[in-house]
DRENDO-1510 file (C-alpha; in Angstrom, 1 decimal, always signed):
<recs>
REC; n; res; u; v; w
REC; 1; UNK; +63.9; +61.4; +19.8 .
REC; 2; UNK; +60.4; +61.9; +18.0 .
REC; 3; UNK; +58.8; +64.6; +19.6 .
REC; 4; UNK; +54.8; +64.4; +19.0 .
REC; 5; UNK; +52.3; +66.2; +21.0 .
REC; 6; UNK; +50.5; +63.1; +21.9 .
REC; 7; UNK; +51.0; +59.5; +22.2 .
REC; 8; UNK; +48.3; +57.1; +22.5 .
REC; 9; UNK; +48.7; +53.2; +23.4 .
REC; 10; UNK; +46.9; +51.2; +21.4 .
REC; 11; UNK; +45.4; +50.9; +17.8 .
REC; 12; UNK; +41.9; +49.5; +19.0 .
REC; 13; UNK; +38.6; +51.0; +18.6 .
REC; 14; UNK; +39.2; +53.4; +21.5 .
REC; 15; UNK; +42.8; +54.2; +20.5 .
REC; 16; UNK; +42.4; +55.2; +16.6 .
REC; 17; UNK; +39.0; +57.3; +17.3 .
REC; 18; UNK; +41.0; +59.1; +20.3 .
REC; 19; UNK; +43.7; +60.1; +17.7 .
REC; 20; UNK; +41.4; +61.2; +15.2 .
REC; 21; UNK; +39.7; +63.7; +17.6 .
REC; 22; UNK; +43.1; +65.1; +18.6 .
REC; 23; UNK; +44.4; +65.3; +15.4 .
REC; 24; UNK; +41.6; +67.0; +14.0 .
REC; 25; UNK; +42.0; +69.9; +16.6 .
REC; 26; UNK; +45.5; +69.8; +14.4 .
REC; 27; UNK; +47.6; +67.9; +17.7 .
REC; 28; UNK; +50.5; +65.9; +16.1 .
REC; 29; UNK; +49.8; +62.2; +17.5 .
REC; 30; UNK; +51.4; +59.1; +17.0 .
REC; 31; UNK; +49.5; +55.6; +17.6 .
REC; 32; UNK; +51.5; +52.6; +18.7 .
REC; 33; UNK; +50.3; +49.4; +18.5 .
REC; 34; UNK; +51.8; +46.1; +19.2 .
REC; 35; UNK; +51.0; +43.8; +17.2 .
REC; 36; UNK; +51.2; +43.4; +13.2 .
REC; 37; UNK; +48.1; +45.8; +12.2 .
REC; 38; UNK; +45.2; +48.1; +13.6 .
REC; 39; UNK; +41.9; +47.5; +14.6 .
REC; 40; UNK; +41.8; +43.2; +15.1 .
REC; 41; UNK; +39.4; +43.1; +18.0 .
REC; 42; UNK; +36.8; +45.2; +15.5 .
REC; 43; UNK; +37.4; +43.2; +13.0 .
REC; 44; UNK; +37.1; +39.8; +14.7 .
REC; 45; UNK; +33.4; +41.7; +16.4 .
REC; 46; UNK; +30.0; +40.5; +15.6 .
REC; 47; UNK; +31.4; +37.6; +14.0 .
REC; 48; UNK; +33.1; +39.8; +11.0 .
REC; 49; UNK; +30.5; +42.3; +11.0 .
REC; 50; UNK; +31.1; +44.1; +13.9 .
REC; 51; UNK; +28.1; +45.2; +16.5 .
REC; 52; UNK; +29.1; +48.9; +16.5 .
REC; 53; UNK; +26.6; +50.9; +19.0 .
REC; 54; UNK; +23.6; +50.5; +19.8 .
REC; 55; UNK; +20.2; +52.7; +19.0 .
REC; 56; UNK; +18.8; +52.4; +22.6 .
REC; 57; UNK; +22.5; +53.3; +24.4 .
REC; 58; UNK; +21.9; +54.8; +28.1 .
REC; 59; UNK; +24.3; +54.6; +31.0 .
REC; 60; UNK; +21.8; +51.6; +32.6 .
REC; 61; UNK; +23.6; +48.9; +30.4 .
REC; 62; UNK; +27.2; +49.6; +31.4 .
REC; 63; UNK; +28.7; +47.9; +34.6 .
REC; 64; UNK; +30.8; +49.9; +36.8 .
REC; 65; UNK; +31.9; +50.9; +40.4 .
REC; 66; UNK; +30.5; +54.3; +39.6 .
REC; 67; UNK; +27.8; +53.6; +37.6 .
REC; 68; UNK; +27.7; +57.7; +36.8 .
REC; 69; UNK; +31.3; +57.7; +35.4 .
REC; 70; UNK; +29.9; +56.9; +32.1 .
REC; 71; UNK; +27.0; +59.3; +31.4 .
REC; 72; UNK; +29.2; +62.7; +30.4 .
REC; 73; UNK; +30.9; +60.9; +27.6 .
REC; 74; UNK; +28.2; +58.6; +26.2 .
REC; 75; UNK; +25.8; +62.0; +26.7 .
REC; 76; UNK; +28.5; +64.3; +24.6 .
REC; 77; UNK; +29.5; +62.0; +21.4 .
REC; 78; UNK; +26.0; +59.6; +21.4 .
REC; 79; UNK; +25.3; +56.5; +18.9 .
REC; 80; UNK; +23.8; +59.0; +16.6 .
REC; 81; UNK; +27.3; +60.5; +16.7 .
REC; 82; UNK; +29.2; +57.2; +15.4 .
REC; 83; UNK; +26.1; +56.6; +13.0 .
REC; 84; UNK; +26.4; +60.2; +11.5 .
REC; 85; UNK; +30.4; +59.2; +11.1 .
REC; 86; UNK; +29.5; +55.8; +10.0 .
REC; 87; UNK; +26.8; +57.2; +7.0 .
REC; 88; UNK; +29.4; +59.6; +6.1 .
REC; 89; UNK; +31.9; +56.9; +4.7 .
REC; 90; UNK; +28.9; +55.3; +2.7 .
REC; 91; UNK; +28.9; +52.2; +5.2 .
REC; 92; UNK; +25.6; +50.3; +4.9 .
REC; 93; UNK; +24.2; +49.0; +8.2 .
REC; 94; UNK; +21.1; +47.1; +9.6 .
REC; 95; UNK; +19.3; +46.9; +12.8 .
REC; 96; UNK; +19.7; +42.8; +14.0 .
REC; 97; UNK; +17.8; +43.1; +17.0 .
REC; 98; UNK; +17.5; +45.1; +20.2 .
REC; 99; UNK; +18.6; +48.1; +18.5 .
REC; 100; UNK; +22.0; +46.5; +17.8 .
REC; 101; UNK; +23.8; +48.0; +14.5 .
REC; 102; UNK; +25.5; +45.8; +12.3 .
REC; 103; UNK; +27.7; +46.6; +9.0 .
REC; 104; UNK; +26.0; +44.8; +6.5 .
REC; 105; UNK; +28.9; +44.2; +4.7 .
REC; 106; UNK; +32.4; +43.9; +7.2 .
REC; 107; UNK; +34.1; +45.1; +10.1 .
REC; 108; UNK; +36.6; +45.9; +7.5 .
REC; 109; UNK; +34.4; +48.7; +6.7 .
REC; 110; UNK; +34.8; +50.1; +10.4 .
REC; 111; UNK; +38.3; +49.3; +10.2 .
REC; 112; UNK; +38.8; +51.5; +6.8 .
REC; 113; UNK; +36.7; +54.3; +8.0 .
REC; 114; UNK; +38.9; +54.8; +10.9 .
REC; 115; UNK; +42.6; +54.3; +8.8 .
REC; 116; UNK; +41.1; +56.6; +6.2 .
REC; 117; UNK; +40.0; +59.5; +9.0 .
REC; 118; UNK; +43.4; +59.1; +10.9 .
REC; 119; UNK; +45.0; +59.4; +7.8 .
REC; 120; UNK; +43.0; +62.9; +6.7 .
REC; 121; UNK; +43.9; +64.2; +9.8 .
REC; 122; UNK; +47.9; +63.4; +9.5 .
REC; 123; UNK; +48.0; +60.7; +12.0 .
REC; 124; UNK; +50.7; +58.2; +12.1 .
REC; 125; UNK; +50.4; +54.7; +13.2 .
REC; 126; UNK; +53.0; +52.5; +14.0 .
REC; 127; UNK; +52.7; +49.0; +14.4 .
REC; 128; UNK; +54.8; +45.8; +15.9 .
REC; 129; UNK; +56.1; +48.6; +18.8 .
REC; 130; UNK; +57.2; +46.9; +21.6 .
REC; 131; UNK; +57.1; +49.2; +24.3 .
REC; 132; UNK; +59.5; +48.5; +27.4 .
REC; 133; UNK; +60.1; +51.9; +29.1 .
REC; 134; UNK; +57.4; +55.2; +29.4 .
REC; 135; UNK; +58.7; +57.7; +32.2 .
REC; 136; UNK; +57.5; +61.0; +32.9 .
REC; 137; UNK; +59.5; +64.3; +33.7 .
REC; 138; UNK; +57.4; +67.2; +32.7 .
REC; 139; UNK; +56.6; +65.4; +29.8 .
REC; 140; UNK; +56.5; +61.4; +28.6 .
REC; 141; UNK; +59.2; +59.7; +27.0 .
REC; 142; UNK; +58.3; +56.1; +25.3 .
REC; 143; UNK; +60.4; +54.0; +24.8 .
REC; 144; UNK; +59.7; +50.9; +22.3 .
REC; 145; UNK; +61.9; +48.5; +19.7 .
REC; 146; UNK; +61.4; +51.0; +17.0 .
REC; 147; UNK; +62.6; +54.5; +18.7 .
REC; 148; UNK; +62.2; +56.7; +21.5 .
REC; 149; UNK; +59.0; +59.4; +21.5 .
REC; 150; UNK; +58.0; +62.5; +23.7 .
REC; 151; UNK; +55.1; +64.0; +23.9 .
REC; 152; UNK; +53.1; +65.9; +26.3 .
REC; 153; UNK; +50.3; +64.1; +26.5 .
REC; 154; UNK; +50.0; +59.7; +27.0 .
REC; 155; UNK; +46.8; +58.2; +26.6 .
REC; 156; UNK; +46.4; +54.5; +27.6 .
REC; 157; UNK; +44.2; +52.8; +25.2 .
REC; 158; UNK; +45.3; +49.2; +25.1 .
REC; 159; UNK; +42.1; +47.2; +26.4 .
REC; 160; UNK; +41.2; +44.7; +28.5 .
REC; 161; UNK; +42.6; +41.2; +28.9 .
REC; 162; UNK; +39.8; +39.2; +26.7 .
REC; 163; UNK; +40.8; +37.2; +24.0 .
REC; 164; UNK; +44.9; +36.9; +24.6 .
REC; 165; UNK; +45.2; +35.3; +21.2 .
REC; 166; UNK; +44.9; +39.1; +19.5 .
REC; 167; UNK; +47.7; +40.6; +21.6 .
REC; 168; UNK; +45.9; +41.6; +24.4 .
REC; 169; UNK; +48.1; +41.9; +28.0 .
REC; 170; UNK; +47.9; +43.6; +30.7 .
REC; 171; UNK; +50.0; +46.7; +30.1 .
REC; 172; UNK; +47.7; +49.2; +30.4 .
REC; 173; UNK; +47.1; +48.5; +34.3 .
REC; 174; UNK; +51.0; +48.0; +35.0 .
REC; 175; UNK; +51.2; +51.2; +33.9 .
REC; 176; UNK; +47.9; +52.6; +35.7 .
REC; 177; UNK; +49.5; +51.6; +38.6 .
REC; 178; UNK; +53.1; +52.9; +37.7 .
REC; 179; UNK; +52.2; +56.3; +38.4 .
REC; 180; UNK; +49.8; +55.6; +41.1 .
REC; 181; UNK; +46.2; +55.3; +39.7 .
REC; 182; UNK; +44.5; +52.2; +41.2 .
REC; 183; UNK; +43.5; +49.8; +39.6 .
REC; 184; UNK; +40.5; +47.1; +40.6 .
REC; 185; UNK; +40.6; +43.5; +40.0 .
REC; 186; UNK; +39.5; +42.3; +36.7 .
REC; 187; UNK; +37.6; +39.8; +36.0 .
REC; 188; UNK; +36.4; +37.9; +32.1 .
REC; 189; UNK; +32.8; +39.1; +31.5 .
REC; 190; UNK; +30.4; +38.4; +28.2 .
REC; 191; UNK; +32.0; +34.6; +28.4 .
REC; 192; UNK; +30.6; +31.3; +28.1 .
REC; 193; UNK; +29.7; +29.1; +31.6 .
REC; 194; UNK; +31.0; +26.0; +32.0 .
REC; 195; UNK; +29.8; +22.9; +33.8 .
REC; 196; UNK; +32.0; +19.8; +35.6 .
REC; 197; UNK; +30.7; +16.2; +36.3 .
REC; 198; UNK; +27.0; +14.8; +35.3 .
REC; 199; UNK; +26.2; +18.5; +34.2 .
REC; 200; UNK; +29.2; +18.6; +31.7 .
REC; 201; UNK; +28.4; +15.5; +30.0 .
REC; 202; UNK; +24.2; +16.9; +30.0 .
REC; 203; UNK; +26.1; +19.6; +28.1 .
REC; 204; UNK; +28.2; +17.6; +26.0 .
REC; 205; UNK; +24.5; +15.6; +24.7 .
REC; 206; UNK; +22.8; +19.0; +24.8 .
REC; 207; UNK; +26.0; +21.1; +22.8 .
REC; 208; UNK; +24.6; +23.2; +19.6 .
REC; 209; UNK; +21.3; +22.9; +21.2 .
REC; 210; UNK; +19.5; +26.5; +21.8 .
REC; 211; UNK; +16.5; +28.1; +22.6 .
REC; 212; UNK; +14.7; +31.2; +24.2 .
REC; 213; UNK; +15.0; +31.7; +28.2 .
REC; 214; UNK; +15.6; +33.4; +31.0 .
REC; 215; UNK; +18.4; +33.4; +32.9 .
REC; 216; UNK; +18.9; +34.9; +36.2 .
REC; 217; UNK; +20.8; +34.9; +39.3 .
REC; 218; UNK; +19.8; +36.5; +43.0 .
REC; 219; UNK; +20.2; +40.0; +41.6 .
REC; 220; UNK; +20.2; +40.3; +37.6 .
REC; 221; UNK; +17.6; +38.7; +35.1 .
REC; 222; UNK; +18.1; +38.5; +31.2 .
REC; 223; UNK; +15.8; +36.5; +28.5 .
REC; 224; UNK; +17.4; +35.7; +24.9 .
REC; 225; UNK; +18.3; +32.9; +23.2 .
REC; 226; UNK; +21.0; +30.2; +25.1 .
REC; 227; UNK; +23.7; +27.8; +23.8 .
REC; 228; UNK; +24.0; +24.6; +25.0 .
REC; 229; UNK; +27.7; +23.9; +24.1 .
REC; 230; UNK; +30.2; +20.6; +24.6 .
REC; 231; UNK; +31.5; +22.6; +27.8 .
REC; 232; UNK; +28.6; +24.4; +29.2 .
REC; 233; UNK; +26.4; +27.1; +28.5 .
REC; 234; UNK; +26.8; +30.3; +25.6 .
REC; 235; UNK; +24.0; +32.4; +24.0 .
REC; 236; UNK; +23.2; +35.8; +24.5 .
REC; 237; UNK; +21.3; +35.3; +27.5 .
REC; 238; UNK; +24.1; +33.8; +29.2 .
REC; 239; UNK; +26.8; +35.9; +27.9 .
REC; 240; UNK; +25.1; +39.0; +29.7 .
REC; 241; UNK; +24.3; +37.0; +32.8 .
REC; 242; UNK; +28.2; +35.9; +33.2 .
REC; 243; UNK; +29.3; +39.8; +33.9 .
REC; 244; UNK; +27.0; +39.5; +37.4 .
REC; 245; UNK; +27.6; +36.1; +38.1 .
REC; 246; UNK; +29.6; +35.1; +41.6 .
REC; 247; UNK; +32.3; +32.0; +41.3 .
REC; 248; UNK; +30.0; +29.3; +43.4 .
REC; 249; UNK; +26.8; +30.8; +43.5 .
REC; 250; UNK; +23.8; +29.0; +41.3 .
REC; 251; UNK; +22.1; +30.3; +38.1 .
REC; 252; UNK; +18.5; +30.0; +37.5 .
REC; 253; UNK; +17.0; +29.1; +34.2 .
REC; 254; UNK; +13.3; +29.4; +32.9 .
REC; 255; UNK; +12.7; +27.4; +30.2 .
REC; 256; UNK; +9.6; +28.5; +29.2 .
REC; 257; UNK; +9.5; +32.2; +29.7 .
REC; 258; UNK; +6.7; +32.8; +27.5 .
REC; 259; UNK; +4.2; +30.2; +28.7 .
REC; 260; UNK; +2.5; +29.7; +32.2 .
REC; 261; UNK; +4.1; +26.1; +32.3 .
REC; 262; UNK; +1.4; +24.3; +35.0 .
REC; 263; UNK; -1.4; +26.1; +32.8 .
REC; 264; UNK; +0.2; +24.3; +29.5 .
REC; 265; UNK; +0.5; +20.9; +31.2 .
REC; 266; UNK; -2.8; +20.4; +32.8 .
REC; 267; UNK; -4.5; +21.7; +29.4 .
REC; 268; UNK; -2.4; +19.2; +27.5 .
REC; 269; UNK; -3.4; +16.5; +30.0 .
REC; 270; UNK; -6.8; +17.7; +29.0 .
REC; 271; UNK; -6.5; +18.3; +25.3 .
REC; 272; UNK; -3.7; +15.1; +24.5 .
REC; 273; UNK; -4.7; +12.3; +27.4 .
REC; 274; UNK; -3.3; +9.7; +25.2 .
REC; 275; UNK; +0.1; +11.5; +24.7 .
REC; 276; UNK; +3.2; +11.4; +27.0 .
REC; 277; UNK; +4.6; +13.9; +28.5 .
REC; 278; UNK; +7.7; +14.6; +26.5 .
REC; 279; UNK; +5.2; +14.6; +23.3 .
REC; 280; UNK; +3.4; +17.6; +24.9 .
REC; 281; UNK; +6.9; +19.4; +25.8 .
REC; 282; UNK; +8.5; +18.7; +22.6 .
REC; 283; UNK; +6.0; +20.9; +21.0 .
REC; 284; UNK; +7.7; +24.1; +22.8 .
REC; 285; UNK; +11.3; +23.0; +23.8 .
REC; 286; UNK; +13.5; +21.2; +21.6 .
REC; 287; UNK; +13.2; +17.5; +22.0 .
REC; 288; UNK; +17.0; +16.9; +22.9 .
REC; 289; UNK; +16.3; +18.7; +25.7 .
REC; 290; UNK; +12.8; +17.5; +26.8 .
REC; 291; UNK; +15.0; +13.9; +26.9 .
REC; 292; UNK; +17.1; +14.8; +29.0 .
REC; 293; UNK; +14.8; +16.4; +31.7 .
REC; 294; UNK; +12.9; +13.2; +31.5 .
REC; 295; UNK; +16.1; +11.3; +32.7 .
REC; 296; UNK; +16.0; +14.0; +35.4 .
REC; 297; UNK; +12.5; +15.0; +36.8 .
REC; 298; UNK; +10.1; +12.3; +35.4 .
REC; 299; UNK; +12.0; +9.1; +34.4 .
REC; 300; UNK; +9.8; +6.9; +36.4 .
REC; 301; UNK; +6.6; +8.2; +34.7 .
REC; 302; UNK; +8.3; +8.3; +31.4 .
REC; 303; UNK; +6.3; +6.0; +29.6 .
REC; 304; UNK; +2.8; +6.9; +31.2 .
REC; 305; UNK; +0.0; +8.8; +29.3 .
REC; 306; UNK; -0.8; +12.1; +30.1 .
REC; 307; UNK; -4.1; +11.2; +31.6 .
REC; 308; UNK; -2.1; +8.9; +34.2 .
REC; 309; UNK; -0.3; +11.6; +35.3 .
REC; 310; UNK; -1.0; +12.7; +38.7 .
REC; 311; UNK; -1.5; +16.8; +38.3 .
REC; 312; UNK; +0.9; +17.3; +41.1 .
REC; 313; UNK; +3.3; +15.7; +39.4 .
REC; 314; UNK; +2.9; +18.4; +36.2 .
REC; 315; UNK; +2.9; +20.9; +38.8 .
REC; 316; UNK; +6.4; +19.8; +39.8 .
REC; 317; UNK; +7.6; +19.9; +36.6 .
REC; 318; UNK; +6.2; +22.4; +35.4 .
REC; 319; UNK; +7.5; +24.8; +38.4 .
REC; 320; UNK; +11.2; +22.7; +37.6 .
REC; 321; UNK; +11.1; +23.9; +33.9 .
REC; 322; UNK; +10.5; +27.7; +35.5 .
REC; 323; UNK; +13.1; +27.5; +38.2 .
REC; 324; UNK; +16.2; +24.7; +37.2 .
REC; 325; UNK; +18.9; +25.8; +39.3 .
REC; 326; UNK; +22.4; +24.8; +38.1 .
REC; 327; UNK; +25.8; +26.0; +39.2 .
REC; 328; UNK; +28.7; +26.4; +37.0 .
REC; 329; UNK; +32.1; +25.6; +37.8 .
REC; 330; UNK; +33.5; +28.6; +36.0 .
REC; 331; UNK; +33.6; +30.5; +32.9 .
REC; 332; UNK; +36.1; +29.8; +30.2 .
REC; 333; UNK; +37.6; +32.7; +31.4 .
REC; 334; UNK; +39.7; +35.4; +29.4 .
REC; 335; UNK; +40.3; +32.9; +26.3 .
REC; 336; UNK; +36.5; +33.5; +24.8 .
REC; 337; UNK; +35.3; +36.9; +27.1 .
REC; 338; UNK; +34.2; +39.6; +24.6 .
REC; 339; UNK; +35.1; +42.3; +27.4 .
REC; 340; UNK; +37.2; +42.5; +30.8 .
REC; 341; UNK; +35.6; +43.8; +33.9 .
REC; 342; UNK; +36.8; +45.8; +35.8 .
REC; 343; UNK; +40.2; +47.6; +35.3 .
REC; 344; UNK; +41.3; +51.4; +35.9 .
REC; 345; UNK; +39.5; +53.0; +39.1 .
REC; 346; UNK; +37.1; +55.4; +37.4 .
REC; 347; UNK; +37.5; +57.7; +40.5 .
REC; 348; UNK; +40.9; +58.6; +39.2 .
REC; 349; UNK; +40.1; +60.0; +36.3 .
REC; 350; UNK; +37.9; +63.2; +35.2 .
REC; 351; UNK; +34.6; +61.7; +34.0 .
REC; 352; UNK; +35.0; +64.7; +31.6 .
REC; 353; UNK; +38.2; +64.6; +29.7 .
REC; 354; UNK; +39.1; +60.9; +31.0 .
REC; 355; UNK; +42.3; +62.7; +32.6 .
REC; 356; UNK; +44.4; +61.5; +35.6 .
REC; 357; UNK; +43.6; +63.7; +38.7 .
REC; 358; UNK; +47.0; +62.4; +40.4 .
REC; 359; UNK; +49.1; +62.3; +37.0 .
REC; 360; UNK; +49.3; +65.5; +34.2 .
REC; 361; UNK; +48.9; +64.4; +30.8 .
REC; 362; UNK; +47.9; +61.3; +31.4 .
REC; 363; UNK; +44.5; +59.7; +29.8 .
REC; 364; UNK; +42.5; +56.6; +30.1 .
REC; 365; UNK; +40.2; +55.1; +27.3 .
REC; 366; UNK; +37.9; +51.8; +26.6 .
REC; 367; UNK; +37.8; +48.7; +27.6 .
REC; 368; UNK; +41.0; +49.3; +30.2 .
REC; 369; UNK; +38.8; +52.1; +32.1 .
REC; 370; UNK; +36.5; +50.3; +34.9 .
REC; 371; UNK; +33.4; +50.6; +32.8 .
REC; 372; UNK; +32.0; +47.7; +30.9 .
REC; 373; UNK; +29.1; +47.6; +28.5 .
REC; 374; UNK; +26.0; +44.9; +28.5 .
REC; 375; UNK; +26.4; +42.4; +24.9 .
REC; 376; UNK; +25.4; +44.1; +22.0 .
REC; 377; UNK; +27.0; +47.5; +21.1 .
REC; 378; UNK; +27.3; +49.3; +24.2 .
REC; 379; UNK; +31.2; +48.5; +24.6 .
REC; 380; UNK; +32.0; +49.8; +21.8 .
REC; 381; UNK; +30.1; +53.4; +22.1 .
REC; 382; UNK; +31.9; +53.6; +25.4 .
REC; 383; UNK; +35.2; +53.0; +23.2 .
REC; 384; UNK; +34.2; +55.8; +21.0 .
REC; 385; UNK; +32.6; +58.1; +23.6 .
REC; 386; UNK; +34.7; +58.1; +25.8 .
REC; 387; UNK; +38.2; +58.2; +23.2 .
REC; 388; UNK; +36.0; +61.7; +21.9 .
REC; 389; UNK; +35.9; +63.1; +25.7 .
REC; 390; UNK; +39.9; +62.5; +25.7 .
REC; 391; UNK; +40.7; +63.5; +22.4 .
REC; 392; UNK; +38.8; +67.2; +22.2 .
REC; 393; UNK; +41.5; +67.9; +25.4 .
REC; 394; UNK; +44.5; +66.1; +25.0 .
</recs>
């Protein structure tokens, strides 16, 4: 039996900067992680350069039953926290957009900063552990393919259920619920929409196509650039919209956000009577598109000048390019989700220390906690914020 004062599941973003905290308050903590290194969902992140807080971080971007659960942790170890930590291992960064902080070199760089800390502070990682027993009698046992461990303290840190290719499973709720903490029903969030029938083959003609738009449904609105994609719809703007979107419901897309649409077309009527009316549209969507909302809204005017145009007509399209409602037929689900919604009942844990109110010793961190971050930064601050509340306690 290895005796350690604190085990923590999982070698993820939450996981390795919850052992660094504990081990630096001189706790002897072991890391077990199941598959064949540390740290792959970082280094996979913000495609290999890994999106690692944000500068405008505040509790309104994160998703959650209790939408207060989050502010104690992301208030006690901020983004100028991680920054301070980041600047301190010389890693070079740059603002993309949004206030979203990206290494300018790798996410290896993340990756390294965090091996090199765990290792100053006498940390030990094991990896390929299979776990298939934990119990608890006044303290935890674990039991995985390599050994057994004790330890006083467990901290469940193994994630969500996004992107199963990487490992990810979902352990950490079994065990949630093994010693009695509830556990709501997760769902894939930051993911890709996709279409069936005549709107999967528009997005098969449409797919690499993009532009800036607004994106709603009944309750949420977000504008950024969107993806048209051989399955459906992608982009930034979509990603954030999937995390409040209902299975069945319709999603409403402006097209021309930054442009009073009816304004344009009866000016261009005015200013281009000689043109068509996918010339005057191409000039501010792309023209893929423009051709296929012809087929749609104005095929039987198609080939008519402007100036034949009837003004209610460019009234109807133009309030169509504002307000095209579409419904998807899903997502693609856990396969492509950059987070998992959902997950451990916040109300069973201390929004201060991230501890079990029901179970001693036990913690939960990140993505497998019931708080999930908006695209671009925010998930990971809540991995390091709230991995710090845990790990100055545990």
């Amino acid at each position: 039996m290895n005796n350690y004062d604190v085990i923590i599941l999982g070698g993820g973003a939450a996981g390795l900067m919850c052992a660094i905290a504990a081990a630096g308050r001189g706790r002897h903590v072991v890391v077990l992680e199941g598959s064949n290194r540390i740290g792959k969902k970082i280094l996979i992140s913000g495609g290999g350069r890994c999106n690692f807080t944000n500068l405008s971080c505040d509790p309104s971007q994160f998703i959650s039953a209790n939408t207060k659960f989050c502010v104690s942790a992301l208030s006690r170890y901020t983004q100028w926290d991680f920054i301070a930590l980041a600047e301190k291992h010389g890693i070079s960064y740059h603002e993309k957009k949004a206030g979203q902080l990206f290494c300018d070199q790798s996410s290896k760089d993340i990756v390294a900063m965090l091996t090199a800390e765990c290792q100053q502070a006498s940390v030990s990682i094991l990896t390929h552990c299979d776990i298939t027993a934990v119990k608890y009698k006044g303290h935890y046992k674990v039991t995985c393919n390599m050994s057994e461990l004790s330890a006083e303290s467990l901290v469940i840190a193994t994630g969500g259920l996004s992107i199963p290719k990487m490992g990810a499973t979902d352990f950490g709720y079994r065990l949630a619920k093994q010693f009695g903490l509830k556990v709501h029903e997760t769902h894939a969030g930051l993911v890709p929409f996709t279409f069936t029938g005549a709107m999967q083959g528009l997005m098969e003609r449409l797919s690499g196509v993009s532009l800036y738009a607004t994106v709603s449904t009944s309750d949420v609105t977000f504008t950024e650039n969107i993806l048209f994609t051989h399955r459906g719809l992608s982009g930034p703007a979509a990603l954030q919209l999937s995390s409040y979107w209902t299975p069945g419901s319709e999603i409403r897309l402006n097209l021309l956000p930054r442009y009073k649409a009816d304004s344009f077309l009866l000016s261009a009527k005015t200013t281009q009577p000689n043109a068509r009316l996918r010339s005057a549209l191409s000039g501010v969507l792309p023209r893929a598109l423009v051709l296929e909302l012809e087929r749609l809204w104005w095929q039987s005017e198609a080939e008519n000048i402007l100036a034949e145009v009837s003004d209610m007509l460019l009234r109807q399209v133009a309030s169509q390019l504002h307000n095209w409602e579409i419904r998807p037929a899903a997502t693609e689900g856990y396969r492509t989700a950059e987070v998992t919604l959902g997950g451990i009942d916040t109300n069973e844990l201390s929004s201060k220390t991230m501890e079990s109110k029901r179970q001693p010793g036990l913690y939960c961190i990140g993505e497998v906690v019931d708080v999930t971050g908006h695209l671009g930064g925010f998930n990971f601050q809540w991995a390091w914020a709230s991995a710090q509340a845990a790990g100055k306690v545990v």
